[in-house]
N, C-alpha and C positions, 0 to 999 in steps of 0.2 A: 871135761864132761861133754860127752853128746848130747847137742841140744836141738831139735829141732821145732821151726815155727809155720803154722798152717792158717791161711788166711781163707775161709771158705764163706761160698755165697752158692745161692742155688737158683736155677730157672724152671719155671712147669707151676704147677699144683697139686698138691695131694690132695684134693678137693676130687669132685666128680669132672671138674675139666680140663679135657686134655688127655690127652693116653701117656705120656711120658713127664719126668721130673727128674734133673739133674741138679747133683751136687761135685760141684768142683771146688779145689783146694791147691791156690798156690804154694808150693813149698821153697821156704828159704831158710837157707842154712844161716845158724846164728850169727857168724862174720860176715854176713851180708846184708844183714836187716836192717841198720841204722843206714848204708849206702842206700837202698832200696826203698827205704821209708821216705828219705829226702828226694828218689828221681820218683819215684810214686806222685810226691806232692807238685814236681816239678810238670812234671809231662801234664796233668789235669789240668794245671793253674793257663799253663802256655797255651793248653787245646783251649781252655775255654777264653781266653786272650783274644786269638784266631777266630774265633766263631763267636765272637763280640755274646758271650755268655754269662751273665751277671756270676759272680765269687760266690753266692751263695747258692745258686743252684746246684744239686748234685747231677752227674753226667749219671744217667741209666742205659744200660746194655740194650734193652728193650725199647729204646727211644732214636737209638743211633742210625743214622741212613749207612751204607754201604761201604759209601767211599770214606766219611768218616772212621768209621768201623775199623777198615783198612789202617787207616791211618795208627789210630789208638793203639790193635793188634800188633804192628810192626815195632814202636816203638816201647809197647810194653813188655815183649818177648827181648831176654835176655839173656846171655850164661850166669846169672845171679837165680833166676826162675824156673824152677820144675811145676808142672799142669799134672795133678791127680784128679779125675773124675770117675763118678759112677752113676750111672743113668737107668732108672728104674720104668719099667713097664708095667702100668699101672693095669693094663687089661688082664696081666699075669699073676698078678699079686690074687689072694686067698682073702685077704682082710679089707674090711670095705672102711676105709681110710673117711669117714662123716663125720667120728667126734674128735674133738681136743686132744684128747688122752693117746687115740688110734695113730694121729700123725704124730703126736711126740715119738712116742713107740718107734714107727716107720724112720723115723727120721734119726732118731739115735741109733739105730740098728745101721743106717747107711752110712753115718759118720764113720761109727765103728769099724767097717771095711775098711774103710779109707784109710783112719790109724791103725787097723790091725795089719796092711803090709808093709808102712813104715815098720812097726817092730819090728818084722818078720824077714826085713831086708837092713835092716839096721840092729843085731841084737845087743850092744855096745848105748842104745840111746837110755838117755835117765831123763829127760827132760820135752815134753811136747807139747809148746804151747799153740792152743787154739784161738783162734782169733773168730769171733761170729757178727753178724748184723743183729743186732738189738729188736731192731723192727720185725724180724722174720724171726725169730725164737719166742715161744711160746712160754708164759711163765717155769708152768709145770717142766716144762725139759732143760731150764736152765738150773733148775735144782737136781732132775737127774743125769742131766750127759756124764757128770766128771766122775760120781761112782759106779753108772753103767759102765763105761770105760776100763774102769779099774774092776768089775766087776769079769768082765767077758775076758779080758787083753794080762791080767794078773792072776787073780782067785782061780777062774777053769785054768788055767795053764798047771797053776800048783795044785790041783785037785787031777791034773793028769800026770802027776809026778815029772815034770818038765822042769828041767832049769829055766826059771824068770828074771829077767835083770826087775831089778826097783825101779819103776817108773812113776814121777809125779807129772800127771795130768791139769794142766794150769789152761783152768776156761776162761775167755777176755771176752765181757761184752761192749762193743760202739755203734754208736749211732753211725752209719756208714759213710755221712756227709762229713763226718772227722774221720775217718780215718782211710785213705787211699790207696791203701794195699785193699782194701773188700771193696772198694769200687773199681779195683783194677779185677779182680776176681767175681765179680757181676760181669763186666764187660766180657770177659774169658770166657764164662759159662755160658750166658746167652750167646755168645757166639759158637760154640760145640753143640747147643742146645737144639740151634737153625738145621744141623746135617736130622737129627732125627725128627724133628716137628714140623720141619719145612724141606726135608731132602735137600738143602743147602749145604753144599761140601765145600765150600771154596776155604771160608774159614778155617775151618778143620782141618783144610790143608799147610794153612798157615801154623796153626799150630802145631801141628802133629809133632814136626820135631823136637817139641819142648813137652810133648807129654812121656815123663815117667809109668805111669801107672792109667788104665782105664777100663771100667769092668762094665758088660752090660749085664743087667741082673732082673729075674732069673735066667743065667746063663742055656739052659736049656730051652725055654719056649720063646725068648727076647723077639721081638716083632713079628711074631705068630698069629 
């Protein structure tokens, strides 16, 4: 069975500050996740060893200095790791993103990107699990992400008479300070996050060769 696993975190606001909000998504194939899961814990535990940072404290992307940054970056990119992100422009958007409900919407609609070109480049997967931060997921959206999902990426498919593989959509919530694949995918994000919010490219350079997938959206007016 094709299975794949996505660890997403996101940088910005869908709030009124800020012009831009990125969502990025480690992707690791499922013979990789248990290796991954243990140098995830590994590389955290040692950074913060080094930088004499109490075990409890969680490392934030948005907290990092530079050369740290670096560091983290280097050793988190891997051939175990594929980088999807999508980076929305909030000056462009239509919908004025104030309530609750508004950003769930937004925010499910950009996940959905995200696994709609896993499908779309994988038509063979039956299995995609999502991995979220607890703290950044909004009640309401954690009751509707997994039938949205199956909603847009399944249902419209077979209402356009398309062959659909069966896909089960398996949503995972943590507290991010357990779990270090979405601290490693915080640090990812705000680091892609720096080229549009602060025209900081360096990172972005670092990464680039490990991004699979990356969409600015809306594609037609994006930094307009």
């Amino acid at each position: 069975m094709k299975e794949v696993n996505l660890f997403i975190d996101e940088s910005g606001n869908l709030g009124c500050d800020g012009r831009y909000f990125l969502i990025c998504a480690l992707d690791i194939e499922n013979n990789m996740l248990k290796t991954m899961t243990r140098r995830a814990g590994r590389i955290i535990n040692r950074f913060k060893e080094t930088k004499k940072i109490p075990k409890t404290k969680e490392i934030k992307g948005s907290y990092l200095k530079d050369d740290a940054r670096v560091v983290l970056i280097k050793k988190i990119l891997d051939h175990g790791v594929k980088v999807r992100y999508i980076v929305l422009d909030l000056k462009q958007t239509t919908m004025l993103l104030t309530k609750a409900d508004d950003k769930n919407a937004c925010y499910n609609y950009l996940v959905q990107l995200l696994v709609r070109k896993i499908v779309e480049d994988n038509p063979l997967v039956e299995k995609i699990n999502i991995y979220l931060d607890n703290r950044s997921v909004k009640i309401g959206n954690r009751l509707s992400l997994k039938p949205y999902l199956y909603n847009k990426l399944v249902l419209e498919q077979l209402e356009q008479e398309k062959h659909v593989q069966k896909i089960d959509f398996v949503i995972n919530y943590f507290e991010s300070e357990s779990c270090y694949l979405i601290q490693w995918a915080d640090i990812i994000a705000n680091s892609l996050f720096k080229k549009y919010n602060r025209h900081i490219t360096k990172f972005y350079q670092m990464i680039k060769p490990y991004i699979v997938y990356e969409s600015l959206f809306p594609a037609k007016n994006f930094g307009k």
